[in-house]
C-alpha positions in Angstrom: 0.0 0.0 0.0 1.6 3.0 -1.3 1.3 6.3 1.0 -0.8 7.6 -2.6 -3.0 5.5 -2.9 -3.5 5.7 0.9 -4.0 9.0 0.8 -6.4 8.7 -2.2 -8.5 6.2 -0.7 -8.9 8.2 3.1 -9.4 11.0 0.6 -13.1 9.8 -0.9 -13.9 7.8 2.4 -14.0 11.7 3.6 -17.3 13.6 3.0 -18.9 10.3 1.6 -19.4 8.3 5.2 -23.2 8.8 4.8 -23.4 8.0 0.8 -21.2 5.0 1.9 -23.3 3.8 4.8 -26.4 4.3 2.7 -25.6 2.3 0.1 -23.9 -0.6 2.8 -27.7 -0.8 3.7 -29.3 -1.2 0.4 -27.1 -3.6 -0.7 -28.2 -6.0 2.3 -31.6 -5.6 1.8 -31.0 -6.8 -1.5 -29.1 -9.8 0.1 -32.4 -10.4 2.0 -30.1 -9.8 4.7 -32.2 -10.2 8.2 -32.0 -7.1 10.2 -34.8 -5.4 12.3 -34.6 -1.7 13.1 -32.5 -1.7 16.1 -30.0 -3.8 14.4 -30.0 -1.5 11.4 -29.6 1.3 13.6 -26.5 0.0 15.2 -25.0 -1.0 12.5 -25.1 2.3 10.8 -24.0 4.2 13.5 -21.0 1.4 14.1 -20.3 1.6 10.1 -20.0 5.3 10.8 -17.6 4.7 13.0 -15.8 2.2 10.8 -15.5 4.4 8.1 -14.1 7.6 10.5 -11.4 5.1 11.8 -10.3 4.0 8.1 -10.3 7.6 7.0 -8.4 8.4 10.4 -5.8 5.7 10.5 -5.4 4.9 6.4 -2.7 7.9 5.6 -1.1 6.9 8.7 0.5 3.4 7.5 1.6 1.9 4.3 0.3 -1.7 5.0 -2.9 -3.2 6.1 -1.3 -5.6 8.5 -3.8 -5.5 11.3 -1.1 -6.6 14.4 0.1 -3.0 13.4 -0.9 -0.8 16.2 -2.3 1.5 14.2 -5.4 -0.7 13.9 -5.8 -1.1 17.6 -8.6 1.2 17.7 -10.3 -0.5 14.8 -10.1 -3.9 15.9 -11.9 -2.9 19.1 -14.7 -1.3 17.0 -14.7 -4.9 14.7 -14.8 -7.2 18.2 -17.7 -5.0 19.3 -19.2 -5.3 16.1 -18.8 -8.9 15.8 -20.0 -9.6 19.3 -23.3 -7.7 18.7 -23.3 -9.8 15.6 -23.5 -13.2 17.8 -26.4 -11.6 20.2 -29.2 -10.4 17.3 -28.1 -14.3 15.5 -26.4 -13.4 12.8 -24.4 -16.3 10.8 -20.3 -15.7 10.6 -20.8 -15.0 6.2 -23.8 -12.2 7.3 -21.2 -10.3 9.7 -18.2 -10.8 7.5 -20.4 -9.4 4.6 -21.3 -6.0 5.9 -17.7 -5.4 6.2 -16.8 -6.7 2.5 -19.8 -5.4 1.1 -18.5 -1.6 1.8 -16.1 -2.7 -1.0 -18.1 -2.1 -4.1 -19.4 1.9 -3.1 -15.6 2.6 -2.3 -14.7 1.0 -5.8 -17.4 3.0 -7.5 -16.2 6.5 -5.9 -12.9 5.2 -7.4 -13.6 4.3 -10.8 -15.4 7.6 -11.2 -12.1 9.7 -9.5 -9.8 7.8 -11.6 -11.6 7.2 -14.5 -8.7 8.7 -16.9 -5.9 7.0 -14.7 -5.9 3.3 -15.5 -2.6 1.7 -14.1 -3.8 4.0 -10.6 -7.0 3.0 -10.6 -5.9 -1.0 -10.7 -3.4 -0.1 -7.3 -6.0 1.5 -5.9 -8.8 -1.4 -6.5 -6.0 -4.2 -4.9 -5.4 -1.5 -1.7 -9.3 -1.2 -1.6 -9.5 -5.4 -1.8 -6.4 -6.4 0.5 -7.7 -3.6 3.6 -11.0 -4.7 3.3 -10.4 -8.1 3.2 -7.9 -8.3 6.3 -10.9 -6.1 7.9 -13.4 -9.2 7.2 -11.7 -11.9 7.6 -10.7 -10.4 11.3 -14.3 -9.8 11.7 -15.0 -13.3 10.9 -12.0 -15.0 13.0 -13.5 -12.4 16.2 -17.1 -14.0 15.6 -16.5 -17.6 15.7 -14.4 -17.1 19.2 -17.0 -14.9 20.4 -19.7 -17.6 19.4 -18.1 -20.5 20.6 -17.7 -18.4 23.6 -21.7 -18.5 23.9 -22.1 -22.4 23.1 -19.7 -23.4 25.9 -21.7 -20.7 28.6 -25.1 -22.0 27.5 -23.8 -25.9 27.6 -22.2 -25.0 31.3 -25.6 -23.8 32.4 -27.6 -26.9 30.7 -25.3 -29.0 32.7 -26.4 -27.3 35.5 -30.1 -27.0 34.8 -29.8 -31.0 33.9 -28.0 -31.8 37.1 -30.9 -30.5 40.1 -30.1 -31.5 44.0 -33.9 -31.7 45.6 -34.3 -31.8 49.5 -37.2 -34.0 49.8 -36.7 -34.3 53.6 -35.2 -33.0 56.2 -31.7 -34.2 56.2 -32.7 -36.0 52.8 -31.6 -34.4 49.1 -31.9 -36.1 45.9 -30.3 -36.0 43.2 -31.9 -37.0 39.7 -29.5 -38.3 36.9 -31.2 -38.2 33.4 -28.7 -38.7 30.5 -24.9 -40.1 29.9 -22.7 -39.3 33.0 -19.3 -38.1 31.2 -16.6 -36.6 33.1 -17.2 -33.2 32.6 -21.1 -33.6 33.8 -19.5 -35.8 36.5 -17.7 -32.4 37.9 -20.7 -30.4 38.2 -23.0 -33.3 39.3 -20.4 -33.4 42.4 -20.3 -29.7 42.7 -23.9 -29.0 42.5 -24.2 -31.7 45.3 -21.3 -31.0 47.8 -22.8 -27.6 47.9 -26.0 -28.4 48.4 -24.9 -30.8 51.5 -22.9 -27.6 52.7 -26.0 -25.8 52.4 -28.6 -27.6 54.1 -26.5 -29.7 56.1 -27.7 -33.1 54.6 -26.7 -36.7 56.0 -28.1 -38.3 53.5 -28.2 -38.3 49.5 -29.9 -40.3 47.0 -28.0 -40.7 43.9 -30.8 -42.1 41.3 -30.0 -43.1 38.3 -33.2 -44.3 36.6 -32.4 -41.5 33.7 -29.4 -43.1 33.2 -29.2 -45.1 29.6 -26.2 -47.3 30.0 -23.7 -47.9 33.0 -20.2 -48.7 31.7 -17.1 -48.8 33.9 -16.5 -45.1 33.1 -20.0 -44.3 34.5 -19.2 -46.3 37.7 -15.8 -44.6 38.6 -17.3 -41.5 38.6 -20.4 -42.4 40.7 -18.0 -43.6 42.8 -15.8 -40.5 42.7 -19.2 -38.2 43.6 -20.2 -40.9 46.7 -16.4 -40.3 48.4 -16.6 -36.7 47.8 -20.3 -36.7 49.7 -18.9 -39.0 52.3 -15.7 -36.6 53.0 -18.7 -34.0 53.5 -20.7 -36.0 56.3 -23.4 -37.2 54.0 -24.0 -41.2 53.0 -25.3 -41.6 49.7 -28.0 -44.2 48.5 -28.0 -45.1 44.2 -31.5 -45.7 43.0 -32.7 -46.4 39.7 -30.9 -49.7 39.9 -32.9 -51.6 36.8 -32.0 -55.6 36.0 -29.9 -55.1 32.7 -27.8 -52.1 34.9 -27.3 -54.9 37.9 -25.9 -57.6 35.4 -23.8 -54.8 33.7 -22.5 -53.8 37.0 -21.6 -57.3 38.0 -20.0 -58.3 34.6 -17.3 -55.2 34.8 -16.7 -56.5 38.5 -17.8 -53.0 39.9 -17.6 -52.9 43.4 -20.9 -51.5 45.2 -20.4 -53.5 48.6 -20.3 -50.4 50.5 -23.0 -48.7 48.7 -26.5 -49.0 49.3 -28.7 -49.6 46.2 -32.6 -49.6 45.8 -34.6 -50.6 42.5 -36.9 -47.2 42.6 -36.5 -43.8 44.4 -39.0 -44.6 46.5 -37.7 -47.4 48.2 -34.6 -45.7 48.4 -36.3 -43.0 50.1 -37.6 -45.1 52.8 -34.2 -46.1 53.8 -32.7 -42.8 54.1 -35.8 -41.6 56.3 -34.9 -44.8 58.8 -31.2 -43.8 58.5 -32.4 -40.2 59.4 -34.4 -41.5 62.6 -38.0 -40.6 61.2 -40.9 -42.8 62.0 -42.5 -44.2 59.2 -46.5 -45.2 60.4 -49.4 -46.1 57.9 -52.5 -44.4 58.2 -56.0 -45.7 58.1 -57.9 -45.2 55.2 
């Protein structure tokens, strides 16, 4: 990038940030590009700002190299503008092209300035393409982290959600396993429950596991793993849930439950933890 054609290109971005804007707009909506009017809003005004910073920073460097910290300033406006991007849903090729779509009114503001300067116009046109397209392709890179950013918070909080400790007694919390038990649903599983132990105080927990497809020896090391964590917190733990094909799975891998007590249903292992609590368990007469 030649400090010319840098100066020629800051040059017609000056005095033409509204035309430039305007016509960033129409050519969306004739991508059928989705965008209500908040969103439109915002991304004139940060387009505005796009275009300032590129008429601000363009006569000031000779390359387009973005770790140049010239661009410091504009990469922060692109991250913000990405991120926005990832909250109203946008796809990574919608975000990336607003930014390459400001290409064709800058080219046309060109063509008609240089109409009678060929071999200047062509430098200009590859100066145009290479900012631009470092610009996007940034944009692009800043998006994806941004979005996978999102996936892994909202899978961290379906974890969560999918991993409830009820009290159901006095003394008495549940816990409710529906799903495959992998070792990062293990770890909050154990947290969610050594918590909820601190918090109420709890001496006993029933781990049930009726939700629970398969049982492999994976599965039974970390049931394991959250039992000695509850135990080291003063609470005994009862596994329910415990169906026929589970019971021969569990004896063929030569798991051993000795220590643990096991029930069929949640009920009945609910009955034993309110004996183990001390509560009286009477039938009433119809």
């Amino acid at each position: 990038m030649s400090q010319d054609s840098t100066l020629q290109l800051a040059g017609l971005i000056k005095g033409n940030e509204a035309a430039l804007v305007d016509e960033l707009i129409t050519a969306m909506r004739n991508k059928l590009m989705r965008f209500d009017k908040a969103s439109e809003s915002e991304i004139r005004q940060q387009t505005a700002q796009l275009l300032k910073l590129l008429e601000l920073n363009i006569p000031k460097t000779t390359t387009h190299n973005l770790n140049d910290s010239i661009w410091a300033e504009t990469k922060q406006l692109l991250t913000e503008f990405s991120h926005a991007r990832v909250k109203q849903g946008y796809t990574p090729a919608e975000t990336a092209s607003i930014i390459f779509s400001l290409k064709e009114p800058i080219f046309k503001l060109l063509r008609a300035s240089l109409t009678d300067q060929p071999q200047q116009l062509v430098e200009e046109l590859a100066t145009t393409t290479a900012l631009f397209d470092s610009l996007g392709l940034y944009t692009i890179d800043v998006f994806q982290k941004a979005r996978e950013m999102v996936i892994s918070r909202q899978q961290q909080e379906l974890l969560e959600l999918s991993t409830p400790v009820v009290q159901l007694w006095q003394n008495v919390l549940a816990l409710p396993l529906i799903g495959t038990l992998d070792s990062a649903r293990t770890q909050v599983v154990m947290e969610n429950l050594l918590q909820k132990i601190v918090e109420t105080g709890a001496l006993i927990a029933i781990i049930d596991i009726t939700g629970v497809p398969t049982v492999d020896t994976l599965v039974a090391q970390h049931l394991l793993k959250t039992i000695a964590a509850a135990r080291l917190m003063g609470a005994d733990c009862i596994i329910s849930g415990i169906r026929p094909q589970i019971a021969q799975t569990i004896v063929h891998l030569g798991v051993n439950l000795e220590d643990v007590i096991t029930k069929a249903t949640l009920a009945d292992a609910f009955v034993i933890a309110l004996k183990k609590t001390g509560a009286s368990i009477t039938n009433s007469a119809a």
